[in-house]
N, CA, C and O atoms as a DFTB+ gen file, in Angstrom:
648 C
 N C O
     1  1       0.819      -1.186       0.000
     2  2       0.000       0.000       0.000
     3  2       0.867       1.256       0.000
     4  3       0.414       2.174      -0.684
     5  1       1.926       1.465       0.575
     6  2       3.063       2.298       0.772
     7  2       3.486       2.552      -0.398
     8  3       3.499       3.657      -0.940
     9  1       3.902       1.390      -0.895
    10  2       4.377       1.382      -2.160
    11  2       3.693       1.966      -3.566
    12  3       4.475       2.321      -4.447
    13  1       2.097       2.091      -3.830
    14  2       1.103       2.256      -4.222
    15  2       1.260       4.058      -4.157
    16  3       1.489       4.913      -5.013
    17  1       0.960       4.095      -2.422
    18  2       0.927       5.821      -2.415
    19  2       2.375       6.577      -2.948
    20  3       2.353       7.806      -3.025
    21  1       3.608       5.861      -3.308
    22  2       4.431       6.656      -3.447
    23  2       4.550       6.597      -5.083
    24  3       4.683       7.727      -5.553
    25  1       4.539       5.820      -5.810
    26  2       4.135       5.630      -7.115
    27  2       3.380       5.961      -7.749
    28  3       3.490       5.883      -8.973
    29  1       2.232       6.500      -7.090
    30  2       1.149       7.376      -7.705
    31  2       1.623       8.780      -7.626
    32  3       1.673       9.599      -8.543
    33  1       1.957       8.925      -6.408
    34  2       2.458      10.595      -6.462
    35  2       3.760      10.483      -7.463
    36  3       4.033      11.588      -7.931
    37  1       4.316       9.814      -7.747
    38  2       5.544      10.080      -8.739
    39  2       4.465      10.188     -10.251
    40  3       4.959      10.783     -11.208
    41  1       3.845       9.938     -10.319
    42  2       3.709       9.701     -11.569
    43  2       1.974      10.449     -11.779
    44  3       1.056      10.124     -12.531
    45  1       2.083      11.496     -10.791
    46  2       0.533      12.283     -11.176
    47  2       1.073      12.888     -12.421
    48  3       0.298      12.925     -13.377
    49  1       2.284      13.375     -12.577
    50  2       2.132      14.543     -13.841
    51  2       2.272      13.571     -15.212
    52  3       2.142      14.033     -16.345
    53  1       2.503      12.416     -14.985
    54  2       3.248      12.381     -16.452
    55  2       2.893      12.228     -17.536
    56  3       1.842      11.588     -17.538
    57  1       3.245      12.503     -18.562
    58  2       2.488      12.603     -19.882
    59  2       3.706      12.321     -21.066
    60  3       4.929      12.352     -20.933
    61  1       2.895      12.042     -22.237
    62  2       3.551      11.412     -23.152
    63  2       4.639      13.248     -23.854
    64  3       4.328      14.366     -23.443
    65  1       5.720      13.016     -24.816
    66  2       6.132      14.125     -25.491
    67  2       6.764      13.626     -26.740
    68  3       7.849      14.166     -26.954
    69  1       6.350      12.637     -27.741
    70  2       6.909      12.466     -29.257
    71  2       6.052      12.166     -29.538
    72  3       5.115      12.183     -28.740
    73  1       5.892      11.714     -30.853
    74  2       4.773      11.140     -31.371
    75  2       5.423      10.312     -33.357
    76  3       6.362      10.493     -34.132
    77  1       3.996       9.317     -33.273
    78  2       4.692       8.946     -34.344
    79  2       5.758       7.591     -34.067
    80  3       6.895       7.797     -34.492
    81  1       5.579       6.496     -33.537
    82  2       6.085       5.474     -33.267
    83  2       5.099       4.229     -33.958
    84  3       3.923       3.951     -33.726
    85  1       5.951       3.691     -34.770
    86  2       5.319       2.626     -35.337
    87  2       4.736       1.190     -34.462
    88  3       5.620       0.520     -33.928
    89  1       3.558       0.800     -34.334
    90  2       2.864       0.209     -33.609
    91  2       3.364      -1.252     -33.137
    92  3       3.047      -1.674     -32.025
    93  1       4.173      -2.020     -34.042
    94  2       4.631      -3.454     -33.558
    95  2       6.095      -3.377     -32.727
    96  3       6.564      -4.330     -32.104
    97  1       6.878      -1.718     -32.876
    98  2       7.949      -1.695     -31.951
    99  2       7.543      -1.506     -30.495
   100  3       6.455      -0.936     -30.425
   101  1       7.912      -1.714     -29.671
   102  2       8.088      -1.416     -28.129
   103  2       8.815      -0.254     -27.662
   104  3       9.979      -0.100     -28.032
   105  1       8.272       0.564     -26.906
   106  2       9.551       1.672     -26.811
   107  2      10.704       1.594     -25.652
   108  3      10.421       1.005     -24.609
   109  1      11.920       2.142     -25.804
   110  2      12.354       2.042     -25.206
   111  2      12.473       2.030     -23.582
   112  3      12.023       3.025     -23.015
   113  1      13.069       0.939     -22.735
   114  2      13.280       0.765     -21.148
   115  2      13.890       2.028     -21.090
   116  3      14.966       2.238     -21.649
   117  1      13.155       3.066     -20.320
   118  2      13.773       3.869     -19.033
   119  2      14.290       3.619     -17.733
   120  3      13.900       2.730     -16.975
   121  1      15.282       4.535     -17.491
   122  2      15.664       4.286     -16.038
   123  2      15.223       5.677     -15.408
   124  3      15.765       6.680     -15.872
   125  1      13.888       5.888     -13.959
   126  2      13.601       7.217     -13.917
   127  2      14.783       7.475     -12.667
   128  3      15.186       8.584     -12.319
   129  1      15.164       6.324     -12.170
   130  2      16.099       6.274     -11.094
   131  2      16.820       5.261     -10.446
   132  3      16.133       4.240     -10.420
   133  1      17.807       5.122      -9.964
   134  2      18.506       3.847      -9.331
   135  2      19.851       4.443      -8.070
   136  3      21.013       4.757      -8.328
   137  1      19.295       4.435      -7.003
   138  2      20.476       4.503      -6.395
   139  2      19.584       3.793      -4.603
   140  3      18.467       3.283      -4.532
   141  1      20.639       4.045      -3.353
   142  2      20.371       2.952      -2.570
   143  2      18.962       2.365      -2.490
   144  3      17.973       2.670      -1.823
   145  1      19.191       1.483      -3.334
   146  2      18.354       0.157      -2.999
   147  2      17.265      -0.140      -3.693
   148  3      16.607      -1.179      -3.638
   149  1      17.052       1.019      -4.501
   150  2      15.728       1.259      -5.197
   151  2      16.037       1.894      -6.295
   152  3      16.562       3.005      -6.379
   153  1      15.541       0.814      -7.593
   154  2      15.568       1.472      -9.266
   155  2      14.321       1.057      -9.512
   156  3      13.714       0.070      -9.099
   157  1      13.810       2.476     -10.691
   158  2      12.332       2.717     -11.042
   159  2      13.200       2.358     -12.338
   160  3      14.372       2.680     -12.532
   161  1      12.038       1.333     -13.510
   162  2      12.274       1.811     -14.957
   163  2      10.790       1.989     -15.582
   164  3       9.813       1.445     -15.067
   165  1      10.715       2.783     -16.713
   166  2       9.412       2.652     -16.889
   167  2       9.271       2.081     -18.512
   168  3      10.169       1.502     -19.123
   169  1       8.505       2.260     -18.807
   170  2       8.723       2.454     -20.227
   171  2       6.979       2.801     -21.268
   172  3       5.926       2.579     -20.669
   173  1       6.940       3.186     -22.365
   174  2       5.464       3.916     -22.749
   175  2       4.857       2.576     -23.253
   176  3       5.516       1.774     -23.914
   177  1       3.635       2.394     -22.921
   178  2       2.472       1.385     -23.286
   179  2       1.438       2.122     -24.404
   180  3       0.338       1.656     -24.702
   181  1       2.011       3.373     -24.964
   182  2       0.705       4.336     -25.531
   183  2       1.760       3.871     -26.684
   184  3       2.971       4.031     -26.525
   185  1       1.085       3.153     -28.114
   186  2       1.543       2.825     -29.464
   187  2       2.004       4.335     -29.841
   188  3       3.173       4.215     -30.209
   189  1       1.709       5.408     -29.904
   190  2       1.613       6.894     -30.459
   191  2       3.393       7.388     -29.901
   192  3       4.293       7.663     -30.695
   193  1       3.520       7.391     -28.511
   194  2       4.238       8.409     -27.959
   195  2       4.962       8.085     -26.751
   196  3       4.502       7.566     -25.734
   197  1       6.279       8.494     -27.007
   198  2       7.050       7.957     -25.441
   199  2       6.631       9.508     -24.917
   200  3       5.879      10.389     -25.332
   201  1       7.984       9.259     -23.223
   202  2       7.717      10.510     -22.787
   203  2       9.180      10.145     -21.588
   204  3       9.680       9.083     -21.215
   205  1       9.464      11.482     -21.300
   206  2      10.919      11.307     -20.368
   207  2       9.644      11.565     -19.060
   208  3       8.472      11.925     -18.944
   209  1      11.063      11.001     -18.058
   210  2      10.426      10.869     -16.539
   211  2      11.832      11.414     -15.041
   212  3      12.089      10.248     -14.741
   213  1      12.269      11.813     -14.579
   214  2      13.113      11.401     -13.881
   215  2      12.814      11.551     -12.505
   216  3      11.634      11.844     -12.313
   217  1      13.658      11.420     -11.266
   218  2      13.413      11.602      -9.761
   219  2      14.547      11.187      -9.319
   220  3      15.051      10.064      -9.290
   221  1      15.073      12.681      -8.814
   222  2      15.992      13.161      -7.949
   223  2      16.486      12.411      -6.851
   224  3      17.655      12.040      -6.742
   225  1      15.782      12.243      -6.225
   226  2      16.317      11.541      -4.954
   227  2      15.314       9.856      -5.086
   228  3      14.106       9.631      -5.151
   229  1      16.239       9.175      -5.080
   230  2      15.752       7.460      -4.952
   231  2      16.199       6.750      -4.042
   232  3      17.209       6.046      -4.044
   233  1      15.375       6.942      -3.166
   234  2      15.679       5.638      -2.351
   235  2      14.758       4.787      -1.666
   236  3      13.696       5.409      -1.676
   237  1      14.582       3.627      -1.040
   238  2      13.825       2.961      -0.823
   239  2      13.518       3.576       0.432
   240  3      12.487       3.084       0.890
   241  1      14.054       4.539       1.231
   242  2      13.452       5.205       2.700
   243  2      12.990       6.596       1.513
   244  3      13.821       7.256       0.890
   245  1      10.875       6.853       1.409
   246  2      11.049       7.824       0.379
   247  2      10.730       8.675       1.744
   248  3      10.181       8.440       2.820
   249  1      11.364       9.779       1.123
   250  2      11.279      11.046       1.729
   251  2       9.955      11.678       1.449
   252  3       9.392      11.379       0.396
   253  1       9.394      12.518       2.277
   254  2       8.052      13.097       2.525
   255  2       7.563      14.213       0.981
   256  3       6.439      14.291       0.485
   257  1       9.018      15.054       0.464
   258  2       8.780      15.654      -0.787
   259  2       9.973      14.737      -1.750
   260  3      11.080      14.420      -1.314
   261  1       9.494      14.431      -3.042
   262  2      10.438      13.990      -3.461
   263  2      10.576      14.949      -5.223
   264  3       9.614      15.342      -5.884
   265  1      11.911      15.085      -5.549
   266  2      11.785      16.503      -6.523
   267  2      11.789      15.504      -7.704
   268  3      12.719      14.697      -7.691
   269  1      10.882      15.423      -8.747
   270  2      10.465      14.993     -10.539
   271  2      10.969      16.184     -11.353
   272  3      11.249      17.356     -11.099
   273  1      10.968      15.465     -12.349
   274  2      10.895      16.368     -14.042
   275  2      10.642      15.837     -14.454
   276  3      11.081      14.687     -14.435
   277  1       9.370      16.409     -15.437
   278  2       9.113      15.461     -16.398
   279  2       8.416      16.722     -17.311
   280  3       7.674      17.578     -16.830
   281  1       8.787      16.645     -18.593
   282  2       8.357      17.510     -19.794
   283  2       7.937      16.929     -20.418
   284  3       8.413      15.795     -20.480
   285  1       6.564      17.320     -21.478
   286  2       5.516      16.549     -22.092
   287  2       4.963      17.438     -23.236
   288  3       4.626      18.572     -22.894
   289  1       4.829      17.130     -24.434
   290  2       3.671      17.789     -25.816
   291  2       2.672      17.172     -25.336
   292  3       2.751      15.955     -25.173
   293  1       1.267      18.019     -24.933
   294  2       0.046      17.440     -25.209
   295  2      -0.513      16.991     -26.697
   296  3      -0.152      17.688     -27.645
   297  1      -1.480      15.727     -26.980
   298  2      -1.911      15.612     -27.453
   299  2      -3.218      15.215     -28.088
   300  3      -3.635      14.695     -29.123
   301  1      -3.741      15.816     -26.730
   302  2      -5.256      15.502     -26.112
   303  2      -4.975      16.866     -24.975
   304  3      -4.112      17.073     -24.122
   305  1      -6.170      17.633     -25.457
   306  2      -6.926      19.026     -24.299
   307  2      -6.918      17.633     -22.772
   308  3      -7.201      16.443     -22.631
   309  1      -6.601      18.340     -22.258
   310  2      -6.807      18.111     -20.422
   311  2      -7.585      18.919     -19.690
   312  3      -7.107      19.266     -18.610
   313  1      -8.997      19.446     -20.066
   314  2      -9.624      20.245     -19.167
   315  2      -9.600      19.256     -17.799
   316  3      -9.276      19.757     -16.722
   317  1      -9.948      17.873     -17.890
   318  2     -10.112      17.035     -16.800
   319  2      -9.310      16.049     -17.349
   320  3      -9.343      15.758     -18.545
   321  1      -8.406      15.383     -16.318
   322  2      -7.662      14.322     -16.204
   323  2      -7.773      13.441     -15.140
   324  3      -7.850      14.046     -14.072
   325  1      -7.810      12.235     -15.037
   326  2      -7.859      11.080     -14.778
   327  2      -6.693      10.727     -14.846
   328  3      -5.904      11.125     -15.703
   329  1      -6.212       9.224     -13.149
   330  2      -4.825       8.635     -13.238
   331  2      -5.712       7.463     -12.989
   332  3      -6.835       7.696     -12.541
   333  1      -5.337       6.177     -13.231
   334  2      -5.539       4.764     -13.000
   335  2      -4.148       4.182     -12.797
   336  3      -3.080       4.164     -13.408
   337  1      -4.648       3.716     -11.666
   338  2      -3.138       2.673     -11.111
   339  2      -3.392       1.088     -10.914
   340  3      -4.366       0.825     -10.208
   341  1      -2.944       0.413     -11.233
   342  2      -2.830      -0.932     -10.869
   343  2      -1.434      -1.031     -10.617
   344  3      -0.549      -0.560     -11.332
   345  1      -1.224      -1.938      -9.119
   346  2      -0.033      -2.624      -8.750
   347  2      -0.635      -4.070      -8.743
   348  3      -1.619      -4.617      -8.246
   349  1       0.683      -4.515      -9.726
   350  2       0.664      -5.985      -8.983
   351  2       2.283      -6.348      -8.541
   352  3       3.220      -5.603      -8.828
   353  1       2.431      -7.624      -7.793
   354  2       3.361      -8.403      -7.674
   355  2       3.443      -9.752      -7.023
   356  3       2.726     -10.281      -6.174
   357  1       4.702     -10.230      -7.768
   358  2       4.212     -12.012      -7.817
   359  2       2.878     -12.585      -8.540
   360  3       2.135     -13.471      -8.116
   361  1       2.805     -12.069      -9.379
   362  2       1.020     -12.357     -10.292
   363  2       0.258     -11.852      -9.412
   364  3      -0.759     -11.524     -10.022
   365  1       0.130     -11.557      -8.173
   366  2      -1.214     -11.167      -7.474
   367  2      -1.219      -9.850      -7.760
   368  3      -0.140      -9.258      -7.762
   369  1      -2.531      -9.091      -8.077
   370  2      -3.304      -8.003      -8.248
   371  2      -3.380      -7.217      -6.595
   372  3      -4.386      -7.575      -5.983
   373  1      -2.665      -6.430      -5.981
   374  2      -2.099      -5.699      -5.245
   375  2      -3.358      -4.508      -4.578
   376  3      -3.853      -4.351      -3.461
   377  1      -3.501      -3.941      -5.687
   378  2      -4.310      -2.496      -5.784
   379  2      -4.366      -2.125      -6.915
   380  3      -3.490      -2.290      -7.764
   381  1      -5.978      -1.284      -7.129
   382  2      -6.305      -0.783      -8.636
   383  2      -6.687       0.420      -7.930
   384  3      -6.926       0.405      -6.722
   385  1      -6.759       1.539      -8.699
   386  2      -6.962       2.667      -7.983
   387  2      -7.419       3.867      -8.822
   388  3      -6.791       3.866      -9.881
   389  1      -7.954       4.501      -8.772
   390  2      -7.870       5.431      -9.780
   391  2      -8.070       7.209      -9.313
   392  3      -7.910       7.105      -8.097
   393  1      -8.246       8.285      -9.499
   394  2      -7.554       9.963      -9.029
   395  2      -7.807      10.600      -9.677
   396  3      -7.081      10.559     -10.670
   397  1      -8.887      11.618      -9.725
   398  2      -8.643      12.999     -10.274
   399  2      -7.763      13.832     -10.141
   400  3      -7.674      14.636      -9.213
   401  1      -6.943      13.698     -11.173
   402  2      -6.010      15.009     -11.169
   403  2      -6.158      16.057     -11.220
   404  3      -5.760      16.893     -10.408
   405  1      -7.051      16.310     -12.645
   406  2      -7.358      17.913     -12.906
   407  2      -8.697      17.995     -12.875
   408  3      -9.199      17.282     -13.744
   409  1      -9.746      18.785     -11.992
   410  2     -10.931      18.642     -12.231
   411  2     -11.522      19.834     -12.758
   412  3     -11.080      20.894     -12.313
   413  1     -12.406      19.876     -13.591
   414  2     -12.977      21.615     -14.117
   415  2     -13.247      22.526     -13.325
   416  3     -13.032      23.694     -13.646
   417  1     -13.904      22.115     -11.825
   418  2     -13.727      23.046     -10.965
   419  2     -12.730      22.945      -9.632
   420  3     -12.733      23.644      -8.618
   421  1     -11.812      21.738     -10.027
   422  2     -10.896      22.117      -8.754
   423  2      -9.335      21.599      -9.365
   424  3      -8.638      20.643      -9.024
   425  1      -9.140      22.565     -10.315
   426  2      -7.324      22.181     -10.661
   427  2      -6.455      22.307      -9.707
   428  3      -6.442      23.302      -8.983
   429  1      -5.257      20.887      -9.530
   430  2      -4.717      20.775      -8.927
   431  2      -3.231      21.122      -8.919
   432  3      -2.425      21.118      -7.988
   433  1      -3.062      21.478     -10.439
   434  2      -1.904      21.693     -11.261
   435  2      -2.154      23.101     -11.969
   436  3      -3.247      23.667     -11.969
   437  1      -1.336      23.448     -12.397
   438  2      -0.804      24.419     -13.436
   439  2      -1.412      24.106     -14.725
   440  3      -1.995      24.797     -15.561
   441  1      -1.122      22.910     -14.652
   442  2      -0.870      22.542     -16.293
   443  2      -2.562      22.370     -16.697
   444  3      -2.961      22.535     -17.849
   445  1      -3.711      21.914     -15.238
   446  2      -4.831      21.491     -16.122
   447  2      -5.533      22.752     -16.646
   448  3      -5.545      23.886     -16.168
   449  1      -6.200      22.189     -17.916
   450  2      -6.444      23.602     -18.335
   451  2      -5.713      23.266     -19.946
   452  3      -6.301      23.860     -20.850
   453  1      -5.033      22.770     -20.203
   454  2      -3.856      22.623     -21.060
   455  2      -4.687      22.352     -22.500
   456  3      -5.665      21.623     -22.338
   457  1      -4.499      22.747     -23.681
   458  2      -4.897      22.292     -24.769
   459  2      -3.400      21.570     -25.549
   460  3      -2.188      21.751     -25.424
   461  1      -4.466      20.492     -26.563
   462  2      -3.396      19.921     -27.417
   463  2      -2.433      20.828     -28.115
   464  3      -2.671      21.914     -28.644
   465  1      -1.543      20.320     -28.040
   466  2       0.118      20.673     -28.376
   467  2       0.483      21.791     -27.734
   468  3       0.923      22.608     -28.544
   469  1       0.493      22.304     -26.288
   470  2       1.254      22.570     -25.929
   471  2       1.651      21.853     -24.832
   472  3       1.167      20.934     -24.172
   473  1       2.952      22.700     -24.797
   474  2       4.161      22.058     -23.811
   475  2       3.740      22.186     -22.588
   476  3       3.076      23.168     -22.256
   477  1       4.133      21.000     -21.549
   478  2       4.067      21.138     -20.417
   479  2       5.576      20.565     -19.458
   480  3       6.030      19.424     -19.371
   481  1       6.019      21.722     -18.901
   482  2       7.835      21.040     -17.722
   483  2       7.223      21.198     -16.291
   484  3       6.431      22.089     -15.983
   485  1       7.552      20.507     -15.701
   486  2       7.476      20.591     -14.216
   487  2       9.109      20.005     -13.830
   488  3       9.423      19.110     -14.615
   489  1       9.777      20.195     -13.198
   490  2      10.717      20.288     -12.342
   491  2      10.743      21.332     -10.841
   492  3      11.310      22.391     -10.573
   493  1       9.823      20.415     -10.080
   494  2      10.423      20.456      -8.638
   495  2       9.119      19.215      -7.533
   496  3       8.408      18.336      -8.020
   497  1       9.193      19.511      -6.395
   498  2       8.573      18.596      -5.227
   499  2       7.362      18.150      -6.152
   500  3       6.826      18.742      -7.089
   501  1       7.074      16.742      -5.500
   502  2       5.558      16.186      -5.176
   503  2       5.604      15.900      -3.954
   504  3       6.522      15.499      -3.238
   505  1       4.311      16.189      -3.724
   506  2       4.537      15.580      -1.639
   507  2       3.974      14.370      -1.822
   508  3       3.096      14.117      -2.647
   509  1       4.615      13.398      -0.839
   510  2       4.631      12.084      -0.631
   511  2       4.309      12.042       0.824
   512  3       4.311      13.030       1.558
   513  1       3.938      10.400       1.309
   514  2       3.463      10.440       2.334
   515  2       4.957      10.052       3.295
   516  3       5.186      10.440       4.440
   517  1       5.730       9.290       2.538
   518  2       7.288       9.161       3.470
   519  2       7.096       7.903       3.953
   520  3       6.289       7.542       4.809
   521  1       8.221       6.994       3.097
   522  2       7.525       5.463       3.432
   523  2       8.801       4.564       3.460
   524  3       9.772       5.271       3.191
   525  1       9.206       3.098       3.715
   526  2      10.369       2.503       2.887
   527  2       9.604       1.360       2.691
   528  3       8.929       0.673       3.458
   529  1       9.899       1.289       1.263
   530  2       9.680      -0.116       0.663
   531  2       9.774      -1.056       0.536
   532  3      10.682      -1.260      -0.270
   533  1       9.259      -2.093       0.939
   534  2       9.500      -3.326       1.540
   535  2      10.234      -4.032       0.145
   536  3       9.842      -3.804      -0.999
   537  1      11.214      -4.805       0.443
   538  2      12.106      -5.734      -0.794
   539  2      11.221      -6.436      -1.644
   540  3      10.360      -7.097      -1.064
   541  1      11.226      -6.456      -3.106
   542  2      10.608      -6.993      -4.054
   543  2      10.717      -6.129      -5.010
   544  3      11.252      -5.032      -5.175
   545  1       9.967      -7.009      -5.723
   546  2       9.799      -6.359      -7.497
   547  2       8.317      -6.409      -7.552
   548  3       7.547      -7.368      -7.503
   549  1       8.077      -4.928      -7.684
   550  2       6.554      -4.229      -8.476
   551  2       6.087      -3.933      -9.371
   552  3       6.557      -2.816      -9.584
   553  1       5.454      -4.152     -10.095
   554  2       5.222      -3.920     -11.782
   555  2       3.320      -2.612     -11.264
   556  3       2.300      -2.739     -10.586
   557  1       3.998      -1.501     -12.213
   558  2       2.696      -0.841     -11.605
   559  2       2.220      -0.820     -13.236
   560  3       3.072      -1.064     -14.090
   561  1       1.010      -0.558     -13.575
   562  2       0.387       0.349     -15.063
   563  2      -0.329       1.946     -14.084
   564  3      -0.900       2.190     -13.021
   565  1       0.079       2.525     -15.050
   566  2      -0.162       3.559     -14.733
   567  2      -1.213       4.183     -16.362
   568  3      -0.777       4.035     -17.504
   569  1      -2.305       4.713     -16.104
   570  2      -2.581       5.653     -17.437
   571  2      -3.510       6.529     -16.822
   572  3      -4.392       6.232     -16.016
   573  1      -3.113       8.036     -17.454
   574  2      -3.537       9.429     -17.334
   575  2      -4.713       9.657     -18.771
   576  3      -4.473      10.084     -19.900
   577  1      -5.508       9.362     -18.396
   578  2      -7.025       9.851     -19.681
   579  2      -7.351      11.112     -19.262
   580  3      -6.907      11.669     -18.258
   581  1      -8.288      11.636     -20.203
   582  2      -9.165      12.872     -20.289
   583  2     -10.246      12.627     -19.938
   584  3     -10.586      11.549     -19.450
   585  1     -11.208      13.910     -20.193
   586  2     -12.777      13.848     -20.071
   587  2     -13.193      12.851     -20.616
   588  3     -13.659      11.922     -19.957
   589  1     -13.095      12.825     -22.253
   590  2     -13.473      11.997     -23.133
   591  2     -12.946      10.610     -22.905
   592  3     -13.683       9.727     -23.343
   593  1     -12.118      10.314     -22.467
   594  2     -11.527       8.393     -22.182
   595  2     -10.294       8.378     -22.977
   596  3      -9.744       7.293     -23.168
   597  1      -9.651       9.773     -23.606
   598  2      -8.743       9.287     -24.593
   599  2      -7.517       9.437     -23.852
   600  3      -7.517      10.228     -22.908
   601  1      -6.417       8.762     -24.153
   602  2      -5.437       8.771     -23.500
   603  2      -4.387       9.571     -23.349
   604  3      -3.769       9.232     -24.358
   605  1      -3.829      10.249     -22.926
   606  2      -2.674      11.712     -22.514
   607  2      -1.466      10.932     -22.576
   608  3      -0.607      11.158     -23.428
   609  1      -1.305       9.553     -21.264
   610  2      -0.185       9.074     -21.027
   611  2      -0.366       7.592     -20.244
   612  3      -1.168       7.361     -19.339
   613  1       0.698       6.554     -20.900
   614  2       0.584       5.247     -20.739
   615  2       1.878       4.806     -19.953
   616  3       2.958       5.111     -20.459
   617  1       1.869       4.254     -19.001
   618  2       3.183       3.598     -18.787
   619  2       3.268       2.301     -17.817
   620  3       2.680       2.042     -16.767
   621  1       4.318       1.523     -18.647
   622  2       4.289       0.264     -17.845
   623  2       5.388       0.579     -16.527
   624  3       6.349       1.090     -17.101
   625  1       5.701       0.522     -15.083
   626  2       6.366       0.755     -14.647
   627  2       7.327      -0.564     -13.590
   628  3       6.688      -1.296     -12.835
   629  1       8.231      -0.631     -13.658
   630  2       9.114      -1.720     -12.643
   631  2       9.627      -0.682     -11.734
   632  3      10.156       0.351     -12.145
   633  1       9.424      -1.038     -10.212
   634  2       9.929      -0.931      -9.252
   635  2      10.707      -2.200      -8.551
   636  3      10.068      -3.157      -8.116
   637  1      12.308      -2.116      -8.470
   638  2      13.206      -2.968      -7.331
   639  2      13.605      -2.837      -6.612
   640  3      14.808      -2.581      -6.665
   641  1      12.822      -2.913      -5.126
   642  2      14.043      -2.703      -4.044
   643  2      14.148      -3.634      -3.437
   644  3      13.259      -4.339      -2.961
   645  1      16.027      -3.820      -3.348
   646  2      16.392      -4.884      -2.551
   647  2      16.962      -4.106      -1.306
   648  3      17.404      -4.727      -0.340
């Protein structure tokens, strides 16, 4: 569950930024972080569009703010956004979850509000609840939709801490 709340807050903003990837390739394994004890990789599940991710401080004791960047081209308006989380690990289904991010009357961000193709950077804190992660391997899905159901941003994510 720890694990759940800190993975969601890493990954409220993120959104796709290329476009134009041919549908039977896979996109490339990211690394958003790796140092004591704990490496995130992610990589894009959206056929259309990767997207960069990173986080500053990694470690399996997470700290209460933890500082992201992540820069993104919209390609879908975000008046309202939606996050869906599923964790699993070891085949068992963990937690499904899902979050308003941006709502029409209560934005939580800067960015909601955003129409297709423009840019969106964030570089600095998300607040976290401040947790350490118990040893294993986590496989999260993460996807950020709109009003309409269409998709902003896809990602398959691995978490390891030993």
């Amino acid at each position: 569950m720890i694990t759940v709340t800190a993975v969601f807050l890493l990954w409220t903003l993120i959104a796709p930024s290329s476009g134009g990837h041919g549908e039977s390739e896979a996109w490339p394994l990211h690394r958003a972080c790796h140092q004591d004890g704990l490496e995130i990789l992610y990589r894009s599940c959206d056929p259309l569009q990767d997207f960069g991710f990173s986080i500053d401080q990694c470690s399996k004791q997470l700290q209460p703010n933890l500082n992201i960047r992540i820069g993104l081209i919209l390609r879908e308006d975000i008046r309202e956004l939606f996050l869906d989380i599923a964790l699993v690990t070891k085949g068992s289904s963990i937690l499904n979850f899902s979050y308003p991010i941006c709502e029409r009357d209560l934005p939580k961000f800067s960015f909601c509000g955003r129409r297709k193709g423009e840019q969106i950077y964030y570089a600095g804190p998300i607040n976290n609840l401040g947790a350490i992660i118990p040893p294993g391997e986590y496989q999260v899905l993460l996807e950020l939709y709109n009003e309409k159901r269409s998709t902003v941003a896809c990602a398959n994510v691995t978490a390891i801490c030993s």
